[in-house]
C-alpha positions as CSV (number, residue, x, y, z in Angstrom):
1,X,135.3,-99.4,-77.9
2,X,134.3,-101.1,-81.4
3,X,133.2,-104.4,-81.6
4,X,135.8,-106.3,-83.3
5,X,137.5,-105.5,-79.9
6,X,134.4,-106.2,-78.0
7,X,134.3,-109.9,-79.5
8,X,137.8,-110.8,-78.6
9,X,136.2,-110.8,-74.7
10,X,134.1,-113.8,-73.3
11,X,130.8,-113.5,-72.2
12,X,131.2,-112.7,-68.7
13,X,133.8,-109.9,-69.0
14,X,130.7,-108.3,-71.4
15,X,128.6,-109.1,-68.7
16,X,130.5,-107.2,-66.8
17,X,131.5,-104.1,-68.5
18,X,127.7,-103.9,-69.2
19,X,126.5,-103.6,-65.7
20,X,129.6,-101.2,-65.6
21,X,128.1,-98.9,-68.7
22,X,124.2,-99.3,-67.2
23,X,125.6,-97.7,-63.7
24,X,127.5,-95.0,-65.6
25,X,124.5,-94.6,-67.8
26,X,122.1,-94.1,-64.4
27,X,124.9,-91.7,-63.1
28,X,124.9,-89.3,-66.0
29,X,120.8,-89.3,-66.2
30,X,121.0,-88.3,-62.6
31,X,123.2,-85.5,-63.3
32,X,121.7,-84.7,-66.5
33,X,117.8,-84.3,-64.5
34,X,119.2,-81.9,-61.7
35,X,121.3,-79.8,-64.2
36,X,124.5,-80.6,-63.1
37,X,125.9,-82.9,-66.4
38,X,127.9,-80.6,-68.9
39,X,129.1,-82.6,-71.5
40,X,125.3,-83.9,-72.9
41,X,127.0,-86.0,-75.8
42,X,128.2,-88.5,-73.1
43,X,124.8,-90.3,-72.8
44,X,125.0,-90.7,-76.5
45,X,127.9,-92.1,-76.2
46,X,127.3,-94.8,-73.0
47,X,123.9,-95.3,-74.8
48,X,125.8,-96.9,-77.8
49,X,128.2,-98.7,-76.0
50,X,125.7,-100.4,-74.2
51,X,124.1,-101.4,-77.5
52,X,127.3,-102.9,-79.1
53,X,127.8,-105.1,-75.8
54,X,124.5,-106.2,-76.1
55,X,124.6,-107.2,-79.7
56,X,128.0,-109.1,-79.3
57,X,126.5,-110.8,-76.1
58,X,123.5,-111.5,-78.6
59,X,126.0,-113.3,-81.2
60,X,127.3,-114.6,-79.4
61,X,124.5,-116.5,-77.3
62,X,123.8,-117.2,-81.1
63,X,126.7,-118.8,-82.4
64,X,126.3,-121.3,-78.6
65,X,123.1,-122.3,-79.8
């Protein structure tokens, strides 16, 4: 998702897709450590998305202030 379409949301739907991408992140390092996770470039992936949440939930915690 890019971010121009993450700031269109309000702070606690981002709240929420984050704990969303943290559980999916937890999943996938779980399946990465016993060898069962095939498609590697997913953690990238969820790793980035977290990122951009957190950096719109940043601005936006900014722009309150």
């Amino acid at each position: 998702m890019k971010a121009s379409e993450l700031r269109q949301k309000n702070s606690g739907e981002l709240t929420e897709m984050l704990q969303t991408l943290r559980k999916e992140q937890f999943s996938m390092r779980m399946q990465h450590g016993s060898g069962q996770l095939n498609e590697r470039h997913e953690l990238k992936r969820v790793r980035r998305e977290i990122a951009r949440v957190k950096t719109v939930l940043n601005q936006k915690q900014d722009e309150q202030a």
